[in-house]
C-alpha positions in Angstrom: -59.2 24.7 -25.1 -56.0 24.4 -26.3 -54.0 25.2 -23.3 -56.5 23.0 -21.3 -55.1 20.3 -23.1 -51.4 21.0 -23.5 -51.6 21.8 -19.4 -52.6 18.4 -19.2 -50.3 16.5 -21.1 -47.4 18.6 -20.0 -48.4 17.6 -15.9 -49.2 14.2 -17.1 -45.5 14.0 -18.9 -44.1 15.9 -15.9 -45.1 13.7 -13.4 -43.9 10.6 -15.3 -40.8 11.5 -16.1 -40.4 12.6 -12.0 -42.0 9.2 -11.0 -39.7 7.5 -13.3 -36.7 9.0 -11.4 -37.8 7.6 -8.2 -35.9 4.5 -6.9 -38.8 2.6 -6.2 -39.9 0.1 -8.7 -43.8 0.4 -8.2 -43.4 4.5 -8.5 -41.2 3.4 -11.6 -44.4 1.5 -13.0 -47.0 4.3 -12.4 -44.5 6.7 -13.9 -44.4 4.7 -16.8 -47.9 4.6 -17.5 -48.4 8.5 -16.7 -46.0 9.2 -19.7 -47.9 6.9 -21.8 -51.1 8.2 -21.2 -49.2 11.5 -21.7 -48.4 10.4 -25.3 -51.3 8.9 -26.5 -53.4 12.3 -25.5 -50.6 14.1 -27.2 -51.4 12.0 -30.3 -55.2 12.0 -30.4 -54.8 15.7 -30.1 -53.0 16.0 -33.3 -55.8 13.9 -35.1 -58.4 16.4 -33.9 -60.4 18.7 -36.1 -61.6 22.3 -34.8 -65.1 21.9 -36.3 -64.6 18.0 -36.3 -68.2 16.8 -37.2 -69.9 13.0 -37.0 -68.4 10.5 -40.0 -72.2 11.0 -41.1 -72.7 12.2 -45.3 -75.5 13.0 -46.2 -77.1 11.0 -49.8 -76.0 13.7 -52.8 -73.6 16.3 -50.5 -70.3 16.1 -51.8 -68.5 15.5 -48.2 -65.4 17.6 -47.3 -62.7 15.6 -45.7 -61.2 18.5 -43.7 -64.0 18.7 -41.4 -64.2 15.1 -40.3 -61.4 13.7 -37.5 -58.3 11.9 -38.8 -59.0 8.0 -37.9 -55.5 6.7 -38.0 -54.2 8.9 -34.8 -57.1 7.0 -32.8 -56.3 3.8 -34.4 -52.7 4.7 -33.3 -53.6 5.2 -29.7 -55.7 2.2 -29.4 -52.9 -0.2 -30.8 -50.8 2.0 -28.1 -53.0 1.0 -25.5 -53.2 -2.4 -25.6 -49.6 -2.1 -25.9 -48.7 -0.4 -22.8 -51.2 -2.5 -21.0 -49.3 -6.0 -21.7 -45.7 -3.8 -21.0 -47.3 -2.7 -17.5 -48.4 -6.4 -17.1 -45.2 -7.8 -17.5 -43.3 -4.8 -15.4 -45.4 -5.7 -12.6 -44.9 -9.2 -13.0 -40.9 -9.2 -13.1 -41.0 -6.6 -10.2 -42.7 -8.9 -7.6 -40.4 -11.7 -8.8 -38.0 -9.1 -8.4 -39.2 -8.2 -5.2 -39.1 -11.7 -4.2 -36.1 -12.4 -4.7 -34.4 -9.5 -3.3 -36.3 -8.7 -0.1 -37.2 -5.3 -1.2 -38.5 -2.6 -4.1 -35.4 -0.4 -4.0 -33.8 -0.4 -7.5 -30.4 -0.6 -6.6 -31.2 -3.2 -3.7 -31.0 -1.0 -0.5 -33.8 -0.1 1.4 -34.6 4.0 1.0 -33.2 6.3 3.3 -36.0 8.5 4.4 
């Protein structure tokens, strides 16, 4: 399961990063949120417990704490969330101002040469 996972965050960094690299801005915004998604995977991950079982204790059982999953890595990824919603918001927002402004997506103002 392991690899499952780190195969997945590594193709979701991957193609991020490579769609960050790309001159235009919209392939600039997707990238973005790939590598964010990328993150916040890679930080749930690291909250998770092998054996991770429900928050329920039973009345009288001593609980052990090792078994249950660490809250504040999904607490993290939520607050993260909300976060990179807003950022995407606002990216998208100055790009088509952007875009209106200029005439065109390109990021250095020239149209692509393809």
């Amino acid at each position: 399961m392991e690899i499952v996972v780190a195969c997945g965050i590594a193709v979701l960094a991957g193609s991020g990063v490579w769609l960050l690299l790309r001159p235009r801005t919209f392939q600039v915004a997707i990238g973005l949120s790939l590598l964010s998604y990328a993150v916040n995977l890679f930080i749930v991950i690291m909250g998770w417990v092998r054996d991770g079982a429900a928050p329920f204790v039973q009345p009288g059982v001593l609980p052990d704490p090792a078994r249950f999953a660490d809250p504040l890595p999904q607490a993290l990824v939520l607050t993260a969330i909300v976060i990179a919603f807003a950022t995407t918001a606002l990216l998208l927002v100055v790009l088509l101002a952007s875009r209106g402004l200029t005439g065109t997506d390109h990021v250095d103002g020239r149209e692509a040469e393809e």
